[in-house]
gemmi code that builds the backbone of each chain (N, CA, C; Angstrom):
import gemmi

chains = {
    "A": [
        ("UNK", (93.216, -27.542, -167.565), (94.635, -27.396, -167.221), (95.070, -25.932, -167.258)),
        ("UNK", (94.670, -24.959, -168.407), (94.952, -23.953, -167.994), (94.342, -23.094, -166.954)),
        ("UNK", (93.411, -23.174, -166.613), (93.012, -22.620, -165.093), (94.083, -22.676, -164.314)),
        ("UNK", (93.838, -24.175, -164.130), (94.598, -24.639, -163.290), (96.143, -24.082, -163.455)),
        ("UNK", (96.675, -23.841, -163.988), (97.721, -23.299, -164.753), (97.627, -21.707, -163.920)),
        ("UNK", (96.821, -20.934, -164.441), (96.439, -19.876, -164.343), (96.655, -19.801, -162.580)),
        ("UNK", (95.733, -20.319, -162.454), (95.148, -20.503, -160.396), (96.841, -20.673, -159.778)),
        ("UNK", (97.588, -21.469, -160.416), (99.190, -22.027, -159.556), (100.387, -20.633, -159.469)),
        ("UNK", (100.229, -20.164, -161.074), (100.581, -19.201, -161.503), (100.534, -18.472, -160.636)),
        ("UNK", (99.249, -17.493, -160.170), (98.828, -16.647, -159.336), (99.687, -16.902, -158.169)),
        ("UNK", (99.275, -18.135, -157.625), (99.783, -18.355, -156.040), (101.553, -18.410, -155.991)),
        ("UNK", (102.154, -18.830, -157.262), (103.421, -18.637, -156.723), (104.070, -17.395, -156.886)),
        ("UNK", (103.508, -16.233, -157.846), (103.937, -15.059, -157.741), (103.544, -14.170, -156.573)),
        ("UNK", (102.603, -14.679, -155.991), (102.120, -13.972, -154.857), (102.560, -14.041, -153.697)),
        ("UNK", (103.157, -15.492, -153.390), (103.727, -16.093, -152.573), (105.033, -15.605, -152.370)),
        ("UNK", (105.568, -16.045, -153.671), (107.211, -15.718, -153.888), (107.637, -14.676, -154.412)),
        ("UNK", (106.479, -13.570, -154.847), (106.368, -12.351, -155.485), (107.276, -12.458, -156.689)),
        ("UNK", (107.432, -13.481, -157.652), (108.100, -14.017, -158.907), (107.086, -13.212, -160.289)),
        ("UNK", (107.564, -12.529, -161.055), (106.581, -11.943, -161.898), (106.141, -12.805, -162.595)),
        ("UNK", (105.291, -12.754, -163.025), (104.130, -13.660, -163.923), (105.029, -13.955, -164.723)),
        ("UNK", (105.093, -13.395, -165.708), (105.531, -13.369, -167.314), (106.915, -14.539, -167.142)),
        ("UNK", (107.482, -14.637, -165.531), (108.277, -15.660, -165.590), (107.999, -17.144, -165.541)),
        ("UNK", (106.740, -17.209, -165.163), (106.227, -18.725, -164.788), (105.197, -18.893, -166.344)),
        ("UNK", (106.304, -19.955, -166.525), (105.975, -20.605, -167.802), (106.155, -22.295, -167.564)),
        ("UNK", (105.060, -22.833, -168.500), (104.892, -24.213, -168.420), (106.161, -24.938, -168.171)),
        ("UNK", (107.178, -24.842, -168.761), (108.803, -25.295, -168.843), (109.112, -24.960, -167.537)),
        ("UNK", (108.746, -23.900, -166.747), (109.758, -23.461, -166.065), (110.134, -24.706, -164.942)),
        ("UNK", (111.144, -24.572, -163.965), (111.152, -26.140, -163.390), (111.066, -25.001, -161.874)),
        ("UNK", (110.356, -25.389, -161.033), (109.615, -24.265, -159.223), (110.906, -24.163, -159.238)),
        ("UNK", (112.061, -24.912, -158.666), (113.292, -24.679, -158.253), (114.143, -24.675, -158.694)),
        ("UNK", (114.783, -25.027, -160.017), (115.850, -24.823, -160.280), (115.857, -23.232, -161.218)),
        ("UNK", (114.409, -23.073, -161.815), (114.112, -22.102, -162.712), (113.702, -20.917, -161.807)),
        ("UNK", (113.373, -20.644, -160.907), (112.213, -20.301, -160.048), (112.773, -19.988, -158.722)),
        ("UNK", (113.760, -20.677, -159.030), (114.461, -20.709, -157.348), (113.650, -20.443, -156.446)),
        ("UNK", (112.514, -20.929, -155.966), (111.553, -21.161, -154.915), (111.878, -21.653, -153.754)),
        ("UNK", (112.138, -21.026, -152.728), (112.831, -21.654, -151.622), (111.403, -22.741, -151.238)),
        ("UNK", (112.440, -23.394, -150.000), (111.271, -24.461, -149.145), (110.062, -24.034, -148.919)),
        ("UNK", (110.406, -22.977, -147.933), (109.251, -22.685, -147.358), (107.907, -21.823, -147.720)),
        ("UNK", (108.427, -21.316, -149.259), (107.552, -20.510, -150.216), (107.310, -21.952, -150.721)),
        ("UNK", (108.078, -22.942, -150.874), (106.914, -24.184, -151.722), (106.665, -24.763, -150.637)),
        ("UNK", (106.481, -24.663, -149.470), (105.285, -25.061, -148.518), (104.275, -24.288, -148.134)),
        ("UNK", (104.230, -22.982, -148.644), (103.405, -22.306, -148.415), (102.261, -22.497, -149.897)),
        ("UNK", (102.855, -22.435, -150.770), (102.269, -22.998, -152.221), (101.528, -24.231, -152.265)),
        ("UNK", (102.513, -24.706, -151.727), (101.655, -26.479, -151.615), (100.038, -26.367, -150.945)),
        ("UNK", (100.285, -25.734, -149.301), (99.224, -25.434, -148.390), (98.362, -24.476, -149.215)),
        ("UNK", (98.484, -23.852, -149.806), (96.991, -22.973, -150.999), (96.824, -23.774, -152.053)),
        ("UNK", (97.930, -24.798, -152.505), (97.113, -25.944, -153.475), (95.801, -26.851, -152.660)),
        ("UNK", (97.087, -26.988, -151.585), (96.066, -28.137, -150.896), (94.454, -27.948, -150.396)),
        ("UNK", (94.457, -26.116, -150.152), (93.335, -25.861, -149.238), (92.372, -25.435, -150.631)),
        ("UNK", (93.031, -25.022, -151.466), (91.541, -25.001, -153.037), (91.151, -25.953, -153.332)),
        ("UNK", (92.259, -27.214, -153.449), (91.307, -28.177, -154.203), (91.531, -29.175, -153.238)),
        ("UNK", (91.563, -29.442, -151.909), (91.076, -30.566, -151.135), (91.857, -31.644, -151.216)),
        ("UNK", (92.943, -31.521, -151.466), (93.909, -32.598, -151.905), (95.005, -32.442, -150.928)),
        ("UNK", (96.253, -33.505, -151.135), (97.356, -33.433, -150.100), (98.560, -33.582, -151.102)),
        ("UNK", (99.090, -32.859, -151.443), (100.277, -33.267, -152.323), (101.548, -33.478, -151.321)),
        ("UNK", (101.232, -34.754, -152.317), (102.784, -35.959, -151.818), (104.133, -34.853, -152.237)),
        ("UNK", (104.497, -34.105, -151.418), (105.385, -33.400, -152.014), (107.287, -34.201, -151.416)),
        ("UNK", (106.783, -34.791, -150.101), (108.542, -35.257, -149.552), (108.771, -37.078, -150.638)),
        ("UNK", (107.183, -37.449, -150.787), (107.552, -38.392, -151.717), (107.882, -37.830, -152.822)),
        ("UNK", (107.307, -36.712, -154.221), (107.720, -36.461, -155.101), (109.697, -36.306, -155.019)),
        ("UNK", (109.797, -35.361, -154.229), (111.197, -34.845, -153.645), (111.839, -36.460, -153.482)),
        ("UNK", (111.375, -37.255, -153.138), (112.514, -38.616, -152.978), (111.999, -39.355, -154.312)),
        ("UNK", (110.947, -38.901, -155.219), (111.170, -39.185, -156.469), (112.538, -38.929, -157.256)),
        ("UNK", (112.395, -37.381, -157.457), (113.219, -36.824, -157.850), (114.663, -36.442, -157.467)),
        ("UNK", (114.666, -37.247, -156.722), (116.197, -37.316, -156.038), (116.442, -38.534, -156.480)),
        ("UNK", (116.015, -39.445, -156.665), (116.013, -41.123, -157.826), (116.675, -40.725, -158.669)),
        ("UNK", (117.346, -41.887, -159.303), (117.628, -41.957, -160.545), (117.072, -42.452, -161.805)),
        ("UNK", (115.568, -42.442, -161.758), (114.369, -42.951, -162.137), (113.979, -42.016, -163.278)),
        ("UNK", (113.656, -42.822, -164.505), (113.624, -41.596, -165.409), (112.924, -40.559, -165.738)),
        ("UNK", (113.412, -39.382, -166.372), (112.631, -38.414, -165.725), (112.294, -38.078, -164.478)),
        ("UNK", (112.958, -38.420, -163.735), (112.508, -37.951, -162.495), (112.962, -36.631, -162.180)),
        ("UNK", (113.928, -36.050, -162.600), (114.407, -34.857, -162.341), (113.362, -33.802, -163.002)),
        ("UNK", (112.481, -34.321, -163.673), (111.691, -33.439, -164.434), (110.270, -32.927, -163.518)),
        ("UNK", (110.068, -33.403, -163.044), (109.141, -33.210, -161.882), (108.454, -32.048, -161.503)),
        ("UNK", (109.435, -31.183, -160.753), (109.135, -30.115, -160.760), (109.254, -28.979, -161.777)),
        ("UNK", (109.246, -29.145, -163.104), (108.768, -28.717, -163.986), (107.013, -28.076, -164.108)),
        ("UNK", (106.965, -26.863, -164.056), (105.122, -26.704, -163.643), (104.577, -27.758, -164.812)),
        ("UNK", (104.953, -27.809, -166.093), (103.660, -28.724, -166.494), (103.905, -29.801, -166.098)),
        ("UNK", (104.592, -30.484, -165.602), (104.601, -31.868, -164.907), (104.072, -32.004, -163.897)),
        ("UNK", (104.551, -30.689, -162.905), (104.002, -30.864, -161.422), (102.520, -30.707, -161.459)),
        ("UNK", (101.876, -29.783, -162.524), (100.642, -29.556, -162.817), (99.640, -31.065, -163.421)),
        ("UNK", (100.457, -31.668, -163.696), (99.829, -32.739, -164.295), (99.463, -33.597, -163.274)),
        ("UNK", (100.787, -33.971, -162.264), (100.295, -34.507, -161.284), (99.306, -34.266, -160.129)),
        ("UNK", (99.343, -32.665, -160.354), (97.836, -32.185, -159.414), (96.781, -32.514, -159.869)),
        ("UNK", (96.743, -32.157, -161.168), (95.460, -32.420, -161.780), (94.596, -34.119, -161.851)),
        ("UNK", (95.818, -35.112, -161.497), (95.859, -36.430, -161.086), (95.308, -36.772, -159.708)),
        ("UNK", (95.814, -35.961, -158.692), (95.146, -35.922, -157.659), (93.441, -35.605, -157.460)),
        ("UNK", (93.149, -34.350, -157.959), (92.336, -33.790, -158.106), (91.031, -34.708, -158.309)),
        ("UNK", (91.382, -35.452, -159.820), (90.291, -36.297, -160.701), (90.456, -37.125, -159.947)),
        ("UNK", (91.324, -37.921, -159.322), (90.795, -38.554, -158.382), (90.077, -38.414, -157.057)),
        ("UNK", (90.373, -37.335, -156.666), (89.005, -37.008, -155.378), (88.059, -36.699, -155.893)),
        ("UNK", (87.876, -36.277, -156.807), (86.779, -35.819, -157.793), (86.040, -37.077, -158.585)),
        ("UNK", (86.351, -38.023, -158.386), (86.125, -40.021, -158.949), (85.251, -40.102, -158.226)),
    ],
    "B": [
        ("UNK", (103.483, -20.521, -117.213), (104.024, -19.894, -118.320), (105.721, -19.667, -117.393)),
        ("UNK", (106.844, -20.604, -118.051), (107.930, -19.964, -117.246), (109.224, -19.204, -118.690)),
        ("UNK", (108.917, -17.880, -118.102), (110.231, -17.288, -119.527), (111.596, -17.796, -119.523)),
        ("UNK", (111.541, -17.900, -118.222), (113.680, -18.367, -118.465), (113.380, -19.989, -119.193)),
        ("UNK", (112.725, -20.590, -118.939), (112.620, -21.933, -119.638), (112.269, -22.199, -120.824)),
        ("UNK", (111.574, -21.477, -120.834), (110.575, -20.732, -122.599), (109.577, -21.687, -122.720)),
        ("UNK", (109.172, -21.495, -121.480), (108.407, -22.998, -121.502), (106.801, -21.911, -121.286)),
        ("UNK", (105.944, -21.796, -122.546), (104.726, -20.867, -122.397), (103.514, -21.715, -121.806)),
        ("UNK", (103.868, -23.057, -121.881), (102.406, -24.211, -121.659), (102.529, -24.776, -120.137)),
        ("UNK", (102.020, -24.274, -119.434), (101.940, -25.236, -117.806), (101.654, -26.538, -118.258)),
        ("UNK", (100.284, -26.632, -118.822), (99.545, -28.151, -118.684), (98.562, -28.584, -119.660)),
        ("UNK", (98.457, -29.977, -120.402), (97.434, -30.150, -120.828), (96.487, -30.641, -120.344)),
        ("UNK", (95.266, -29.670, -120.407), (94.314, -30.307, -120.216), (93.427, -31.443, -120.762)),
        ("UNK", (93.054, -31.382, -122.012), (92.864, -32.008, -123.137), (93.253, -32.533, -124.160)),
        ("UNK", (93.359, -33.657, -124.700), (93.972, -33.903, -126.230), (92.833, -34.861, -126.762)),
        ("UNK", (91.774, -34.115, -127.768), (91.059, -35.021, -128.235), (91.717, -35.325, -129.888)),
        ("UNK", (92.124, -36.684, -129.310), (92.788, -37.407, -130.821), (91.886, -37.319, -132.320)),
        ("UNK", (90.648, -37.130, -131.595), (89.452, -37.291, -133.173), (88.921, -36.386, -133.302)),
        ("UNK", (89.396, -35.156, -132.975), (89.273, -33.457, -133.304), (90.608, -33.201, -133.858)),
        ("UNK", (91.865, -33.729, -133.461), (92.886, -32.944, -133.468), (92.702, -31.621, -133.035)),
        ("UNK", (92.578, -31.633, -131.552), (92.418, -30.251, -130.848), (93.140, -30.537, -129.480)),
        ("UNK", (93.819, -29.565, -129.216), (94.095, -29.514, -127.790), (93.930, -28.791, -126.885)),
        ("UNK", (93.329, -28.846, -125.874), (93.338, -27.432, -124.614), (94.271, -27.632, -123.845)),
        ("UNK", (95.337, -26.285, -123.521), (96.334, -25.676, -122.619), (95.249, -25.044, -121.351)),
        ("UNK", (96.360, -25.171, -120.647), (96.356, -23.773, -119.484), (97.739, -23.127, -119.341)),
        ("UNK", (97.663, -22.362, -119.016), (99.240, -21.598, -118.608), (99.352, -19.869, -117.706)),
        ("UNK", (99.547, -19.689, -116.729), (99.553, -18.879, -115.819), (100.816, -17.605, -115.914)),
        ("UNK", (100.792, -16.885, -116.418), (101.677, -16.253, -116.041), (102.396, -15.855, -114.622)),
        ("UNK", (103.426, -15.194, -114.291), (103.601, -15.062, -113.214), (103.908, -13.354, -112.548)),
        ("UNK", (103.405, -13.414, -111.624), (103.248, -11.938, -111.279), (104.249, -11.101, -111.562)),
        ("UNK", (105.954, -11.512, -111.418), (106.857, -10.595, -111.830), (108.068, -11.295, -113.008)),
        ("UNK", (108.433, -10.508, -113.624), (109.560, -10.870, -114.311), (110.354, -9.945, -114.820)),
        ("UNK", (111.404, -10.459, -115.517), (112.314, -9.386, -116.732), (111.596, -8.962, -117.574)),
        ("UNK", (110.711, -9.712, -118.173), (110.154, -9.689, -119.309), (109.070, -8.366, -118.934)),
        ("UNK", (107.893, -8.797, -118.039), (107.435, -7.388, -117.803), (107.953, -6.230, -117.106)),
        ("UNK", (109.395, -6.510, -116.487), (110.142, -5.203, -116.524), (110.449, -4.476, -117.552)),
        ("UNK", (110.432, -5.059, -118.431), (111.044, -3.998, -119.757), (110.076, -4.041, -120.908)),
        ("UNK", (108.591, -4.583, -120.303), (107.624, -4.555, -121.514), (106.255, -4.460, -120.784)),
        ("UNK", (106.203, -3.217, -120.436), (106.881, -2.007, -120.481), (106.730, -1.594, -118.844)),
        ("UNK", (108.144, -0.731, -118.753), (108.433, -0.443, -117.568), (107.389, 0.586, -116.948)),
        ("UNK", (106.799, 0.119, -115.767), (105.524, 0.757, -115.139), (103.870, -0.020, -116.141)),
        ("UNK", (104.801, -0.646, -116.735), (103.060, -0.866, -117.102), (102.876, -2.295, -118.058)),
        ("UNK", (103.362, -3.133, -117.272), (103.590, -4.768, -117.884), (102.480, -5.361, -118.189)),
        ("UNK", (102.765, -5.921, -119.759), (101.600, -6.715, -120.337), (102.257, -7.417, -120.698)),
        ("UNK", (101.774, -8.754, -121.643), (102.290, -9.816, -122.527), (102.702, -9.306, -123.751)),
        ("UNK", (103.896, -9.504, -124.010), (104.562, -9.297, -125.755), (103.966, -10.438, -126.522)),
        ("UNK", (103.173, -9.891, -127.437), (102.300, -10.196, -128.868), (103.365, -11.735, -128.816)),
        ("UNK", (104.615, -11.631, -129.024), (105.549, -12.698, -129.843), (105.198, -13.918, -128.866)),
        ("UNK", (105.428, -13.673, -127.713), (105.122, -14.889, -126.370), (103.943, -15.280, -126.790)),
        ("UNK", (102.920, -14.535, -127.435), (101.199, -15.093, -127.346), (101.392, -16.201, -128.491)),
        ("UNK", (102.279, -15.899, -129.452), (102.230, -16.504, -130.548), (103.726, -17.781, -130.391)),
        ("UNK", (104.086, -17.555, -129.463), (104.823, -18.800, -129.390), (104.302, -19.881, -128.394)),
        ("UNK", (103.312, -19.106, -127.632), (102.093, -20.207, -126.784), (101.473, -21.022, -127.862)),
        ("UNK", (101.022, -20.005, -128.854), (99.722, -21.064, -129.772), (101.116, -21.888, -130.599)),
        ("UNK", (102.204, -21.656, -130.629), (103.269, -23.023, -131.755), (103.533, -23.866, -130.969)),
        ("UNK", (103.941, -23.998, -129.978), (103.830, -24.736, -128.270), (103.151, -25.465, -128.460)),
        ("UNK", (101.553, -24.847, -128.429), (100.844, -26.262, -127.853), (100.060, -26.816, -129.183)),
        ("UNK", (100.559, -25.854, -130.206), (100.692, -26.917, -131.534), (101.419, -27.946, -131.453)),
        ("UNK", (102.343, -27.637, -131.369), (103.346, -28.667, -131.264), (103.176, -29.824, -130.748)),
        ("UNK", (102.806, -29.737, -129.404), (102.586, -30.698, -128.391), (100.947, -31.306, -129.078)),
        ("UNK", (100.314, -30.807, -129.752), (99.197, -31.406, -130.222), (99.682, -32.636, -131.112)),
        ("UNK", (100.950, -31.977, -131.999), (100.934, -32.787, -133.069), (101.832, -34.146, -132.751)),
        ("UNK", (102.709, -33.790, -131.215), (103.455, -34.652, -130.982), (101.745, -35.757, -130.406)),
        ("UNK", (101.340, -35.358, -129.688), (100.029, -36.413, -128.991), (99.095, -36.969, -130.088)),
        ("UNK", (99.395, -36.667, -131.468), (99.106, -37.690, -132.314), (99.868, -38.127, -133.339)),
        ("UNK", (100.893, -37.685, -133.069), (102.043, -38.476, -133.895), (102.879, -39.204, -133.408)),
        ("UNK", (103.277, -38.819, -132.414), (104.310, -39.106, -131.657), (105.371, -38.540, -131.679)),
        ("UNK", (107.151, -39.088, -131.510), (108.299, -37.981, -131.455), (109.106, -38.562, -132.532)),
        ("UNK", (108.358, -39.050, -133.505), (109.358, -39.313, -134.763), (109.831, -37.904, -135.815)),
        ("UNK", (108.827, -37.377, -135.883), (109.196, -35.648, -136.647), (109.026, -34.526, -135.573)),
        ("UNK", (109.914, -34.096, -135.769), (109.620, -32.716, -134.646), (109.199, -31.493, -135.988)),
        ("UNK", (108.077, -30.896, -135.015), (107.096, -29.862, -135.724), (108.025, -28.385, -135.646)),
        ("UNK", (108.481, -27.500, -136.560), (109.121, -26.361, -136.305), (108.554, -25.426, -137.071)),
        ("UNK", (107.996, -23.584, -136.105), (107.354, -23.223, -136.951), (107.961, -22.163, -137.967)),
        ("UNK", (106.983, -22.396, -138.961), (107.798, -21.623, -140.328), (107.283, -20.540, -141.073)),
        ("UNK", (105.683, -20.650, -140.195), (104.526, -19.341, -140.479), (103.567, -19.042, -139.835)),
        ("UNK", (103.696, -17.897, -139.416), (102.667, -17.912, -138.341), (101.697, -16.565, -140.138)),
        ("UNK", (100.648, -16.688, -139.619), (99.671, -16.051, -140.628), (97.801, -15.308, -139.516)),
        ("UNK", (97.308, -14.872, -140.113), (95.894, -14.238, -139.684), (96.435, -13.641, -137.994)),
        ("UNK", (97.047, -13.216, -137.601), (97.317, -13.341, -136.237), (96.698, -11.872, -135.902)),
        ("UNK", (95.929, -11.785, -134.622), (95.559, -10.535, -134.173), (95.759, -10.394, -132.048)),
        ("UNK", (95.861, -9.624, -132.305), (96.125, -9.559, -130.341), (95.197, -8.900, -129.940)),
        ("UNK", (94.264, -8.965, -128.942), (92.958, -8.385, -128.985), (92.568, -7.640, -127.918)),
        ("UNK", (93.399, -8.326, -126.953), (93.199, -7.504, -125.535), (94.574, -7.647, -124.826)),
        ("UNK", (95.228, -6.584, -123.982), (96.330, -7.086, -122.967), (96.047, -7.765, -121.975)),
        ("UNK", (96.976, -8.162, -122.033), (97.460, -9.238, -120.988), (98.310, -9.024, -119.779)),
        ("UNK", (97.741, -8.607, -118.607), (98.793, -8.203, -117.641), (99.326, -9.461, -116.752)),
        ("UNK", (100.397, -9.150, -116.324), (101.041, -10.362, -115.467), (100.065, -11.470, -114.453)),
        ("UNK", (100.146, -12.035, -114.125), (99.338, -12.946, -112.617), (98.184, -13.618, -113.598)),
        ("UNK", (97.713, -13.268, -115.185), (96.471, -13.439, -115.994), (96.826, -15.168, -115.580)),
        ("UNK", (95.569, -15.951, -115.853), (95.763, -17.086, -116.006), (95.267, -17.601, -117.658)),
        ("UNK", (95.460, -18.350, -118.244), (95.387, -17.725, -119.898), (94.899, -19.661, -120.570)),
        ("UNK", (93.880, -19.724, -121.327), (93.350, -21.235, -121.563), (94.162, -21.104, -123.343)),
        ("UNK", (94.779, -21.819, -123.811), (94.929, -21.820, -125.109), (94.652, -23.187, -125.713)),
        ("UNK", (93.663, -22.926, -127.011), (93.477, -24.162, -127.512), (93.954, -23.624, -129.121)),
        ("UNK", (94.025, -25.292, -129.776), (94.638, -25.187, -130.943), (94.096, -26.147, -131.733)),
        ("UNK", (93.974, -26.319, -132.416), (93.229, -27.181, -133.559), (93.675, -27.437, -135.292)),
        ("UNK", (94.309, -28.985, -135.194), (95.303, -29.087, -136.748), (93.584, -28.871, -137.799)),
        ("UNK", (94.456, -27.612, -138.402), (93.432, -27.913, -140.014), (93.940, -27.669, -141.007)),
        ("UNK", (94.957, -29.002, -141.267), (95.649, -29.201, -142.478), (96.604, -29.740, -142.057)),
        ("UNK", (96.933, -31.174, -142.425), (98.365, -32.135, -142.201), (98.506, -32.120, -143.416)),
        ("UNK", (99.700, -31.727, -144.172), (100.350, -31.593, -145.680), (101.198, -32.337, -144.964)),
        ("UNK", (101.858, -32.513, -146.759), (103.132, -33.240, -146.650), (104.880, -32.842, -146.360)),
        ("UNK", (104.571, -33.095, -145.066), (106.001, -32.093, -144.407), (105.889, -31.134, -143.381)),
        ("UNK", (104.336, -30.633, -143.562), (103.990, -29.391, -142.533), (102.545, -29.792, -142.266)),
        ("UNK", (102.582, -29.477, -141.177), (100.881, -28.776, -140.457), (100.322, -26.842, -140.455)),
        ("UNK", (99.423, -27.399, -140.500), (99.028, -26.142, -139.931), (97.548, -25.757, -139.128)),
        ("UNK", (97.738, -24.671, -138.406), (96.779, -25.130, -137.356), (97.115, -23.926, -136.924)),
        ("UNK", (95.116, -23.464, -136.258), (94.468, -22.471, -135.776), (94.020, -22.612, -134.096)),
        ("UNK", (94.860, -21.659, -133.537), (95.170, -21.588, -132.132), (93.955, -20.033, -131.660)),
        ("UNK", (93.387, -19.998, -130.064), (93.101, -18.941, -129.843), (93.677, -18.877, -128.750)),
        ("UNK", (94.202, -18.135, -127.850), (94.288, -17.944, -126.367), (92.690, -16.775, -126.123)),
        ("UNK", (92.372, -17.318, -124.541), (91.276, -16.399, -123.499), (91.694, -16.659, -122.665)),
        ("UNK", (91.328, -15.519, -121.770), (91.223, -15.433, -120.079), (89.694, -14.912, -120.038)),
        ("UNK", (88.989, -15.924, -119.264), (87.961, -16.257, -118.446), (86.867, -16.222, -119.974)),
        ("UNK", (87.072, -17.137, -120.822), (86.122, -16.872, -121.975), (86.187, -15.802, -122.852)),
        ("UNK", (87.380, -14.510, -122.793), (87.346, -13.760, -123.406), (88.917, -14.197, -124.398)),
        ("UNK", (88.702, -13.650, -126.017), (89.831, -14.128, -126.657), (90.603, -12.891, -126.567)),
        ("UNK", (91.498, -13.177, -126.358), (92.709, -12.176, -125.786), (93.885, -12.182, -127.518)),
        ("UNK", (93.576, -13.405, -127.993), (94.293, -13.400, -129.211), (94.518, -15.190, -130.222)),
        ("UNK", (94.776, -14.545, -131.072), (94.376, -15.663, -132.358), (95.136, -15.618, -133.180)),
        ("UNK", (95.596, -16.784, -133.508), (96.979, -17.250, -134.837), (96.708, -18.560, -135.464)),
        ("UNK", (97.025, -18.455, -136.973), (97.557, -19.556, -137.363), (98.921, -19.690, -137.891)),
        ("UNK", (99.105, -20.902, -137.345), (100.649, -21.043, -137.286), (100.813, -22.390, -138.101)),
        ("UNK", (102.080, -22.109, -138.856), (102.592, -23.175, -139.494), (103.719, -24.209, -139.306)),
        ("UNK", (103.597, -25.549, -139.215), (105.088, -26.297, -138.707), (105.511, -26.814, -139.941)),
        ("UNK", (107.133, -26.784, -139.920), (107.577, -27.633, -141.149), (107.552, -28.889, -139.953)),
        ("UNK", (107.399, -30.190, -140.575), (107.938, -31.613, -139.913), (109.124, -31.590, -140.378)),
        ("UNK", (110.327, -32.043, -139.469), (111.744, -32.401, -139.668), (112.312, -33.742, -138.987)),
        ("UNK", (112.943, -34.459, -139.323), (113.185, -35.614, -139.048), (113.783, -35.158, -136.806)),
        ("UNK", (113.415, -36.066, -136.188), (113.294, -35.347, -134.795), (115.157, -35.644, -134.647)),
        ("UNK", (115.909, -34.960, -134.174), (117.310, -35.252, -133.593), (116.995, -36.086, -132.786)),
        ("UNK", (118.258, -37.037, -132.672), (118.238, -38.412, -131.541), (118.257, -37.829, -130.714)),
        ("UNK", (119.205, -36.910, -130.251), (119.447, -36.500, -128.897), (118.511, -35.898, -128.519)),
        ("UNK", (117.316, -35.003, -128.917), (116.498, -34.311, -128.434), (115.626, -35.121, -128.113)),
        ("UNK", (114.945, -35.801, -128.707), (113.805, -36.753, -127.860), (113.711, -37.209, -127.021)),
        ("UNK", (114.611, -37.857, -126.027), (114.634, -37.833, -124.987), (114.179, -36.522, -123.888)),
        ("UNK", (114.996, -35.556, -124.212), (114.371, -34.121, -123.754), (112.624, -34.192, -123.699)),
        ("UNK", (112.395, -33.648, -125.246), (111.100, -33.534, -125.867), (110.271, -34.658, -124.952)),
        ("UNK", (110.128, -35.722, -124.796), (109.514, -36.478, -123.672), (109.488, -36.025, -122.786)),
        ("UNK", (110.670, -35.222, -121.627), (110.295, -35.308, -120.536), (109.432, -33.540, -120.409)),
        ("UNK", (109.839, -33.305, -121.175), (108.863, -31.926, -121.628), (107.518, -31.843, -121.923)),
        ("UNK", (107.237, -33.244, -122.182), (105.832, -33.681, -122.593), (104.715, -33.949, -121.689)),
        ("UNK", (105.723, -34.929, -120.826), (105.216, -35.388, -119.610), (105.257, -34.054, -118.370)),
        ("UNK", (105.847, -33.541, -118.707), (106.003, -32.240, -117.427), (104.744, -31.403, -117.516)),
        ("UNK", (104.123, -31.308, -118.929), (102.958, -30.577, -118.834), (101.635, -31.569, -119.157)),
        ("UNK", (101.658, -33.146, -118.676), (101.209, -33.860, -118.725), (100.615, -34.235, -119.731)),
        ("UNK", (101.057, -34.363, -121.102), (100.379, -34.352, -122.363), (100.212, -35.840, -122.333)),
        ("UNK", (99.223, -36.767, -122.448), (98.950, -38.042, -122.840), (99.776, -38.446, -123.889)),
        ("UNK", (100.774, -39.752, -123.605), (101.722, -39.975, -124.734), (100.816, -41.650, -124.790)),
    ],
}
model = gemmi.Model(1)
for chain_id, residues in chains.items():
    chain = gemmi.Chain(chain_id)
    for i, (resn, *xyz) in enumerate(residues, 1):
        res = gemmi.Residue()
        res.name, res.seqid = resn, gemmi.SeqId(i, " ")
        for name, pos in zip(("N", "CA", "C"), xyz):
            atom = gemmi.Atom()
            atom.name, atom.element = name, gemmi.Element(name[0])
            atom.pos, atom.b_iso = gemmi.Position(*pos), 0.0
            res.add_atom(atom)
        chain.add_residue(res)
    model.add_chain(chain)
structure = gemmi.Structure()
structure.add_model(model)
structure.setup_entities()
């Protein structure tokens, strides 16, 4: 997880040129992060193309637009990280 | 290729559904505004037109396997190089190829050539957006005009 951590890290400061030292496990991509769309579609597409996966990102987004619990928590990196890492082990199954 | 229409794709030639690839043709035309003032006495293709050919017939790729429920809009073009000019009357083959359907966007690696030579290369990115009612109708007959297999 922290790689992985590490590896996401990288791509959204690079992306969104956000300094490191700001992306912390808590932080939430958008409300903390203020990550526009299209920097988290560009993020998504370098998740997707390292580790071979497709993140459900318009389903997460109509997660988290629910009133489902926790759902607002989502995009939180260690959450959102958790759910990659979910993806992952499963192509990796 | 017509500029007042902004229409860069004459025709498809190809749409292989189990590549996700498509081959264009598109002709420029011997005179215009456009190579009047780019550049005057000495008209070539503007880089931006090359790269709105390869989102074009992205587009139209992704509509010939999706259909016209999301319209594709682009949001990144990336690796792009222009390699040779392009003078007016050129007749110009562009193919494009999805490598990567995410969730919400595509993305996909286009080249344009004239006569086997690559004249230029992009990858370009679409967000998917829910398609406007009113436009689809359009978007169809736009489809069919450059004969894309629906």
């Amino acid at each position: 997880m922290t790689d992985l951590f590490n590896t996401v890290a990288d791509m959204i400061s690079k992306t969104s040129g956000i300094d490191k030292s700001k992306i912390t496990p808590d932080a939430n991509l958008l409300t903390d992060l203020k990550i526009d769309s299209l920097d988290f579609l560009d993020i998504t597409y370098e998740i997707d193309k390292k580790y071979g996966i497709s993140i459900p990102v318009e389903e997460w987004v109509e997660e988290a637009n629910s009133n489902s619990a926790g759902a607002s928590d989502i995009f939180t990196l260690h959450q959102f990280l958790q759910r990659i890492q979910q993806l992952i082990d499963k192509k990796q199954a | 290729m017509d500029f007042l229409k902004f229409r860069m794709i004459d025709r498809v030639i190809t749409l292989n559904k189990t590549q996700r690839s498509i081959l264009c043709k598109t002709q420029l035309p011997e005179s215009s505004f456009i190579f009047d003032a780019h550049f005057p006495g000495f008209p070539i293709l503007p880089g931006v037109f090359m790269i709105e050919t390869i989102a074009q017939a992205a587009g139209l790729l992704f509509i010939g396997l999706e259909g016209f429920k999301k319209m594709p809009i682009l949001f990144g073009v990336e690796h792009t190089r222009f390699r040779h000019l392009v003078p007016p009357a050129t007749a110009l083959t562009v193919s494009v190829q999805l490598v990567h359907s995410g969730s919400g966007y595509i993305v996909c690696e286009g080249d344009i050539s004239n006569q086997g030579s690559r004249v230029a290369n992009a990858e370009v990115r679409l967000k998917l957006i829910d398609t406007p009612i009113e436009t689809e109708a359009l978007q169809r007959q736009a489809c069919i005009a450059v004969q894309l297999p629906l």
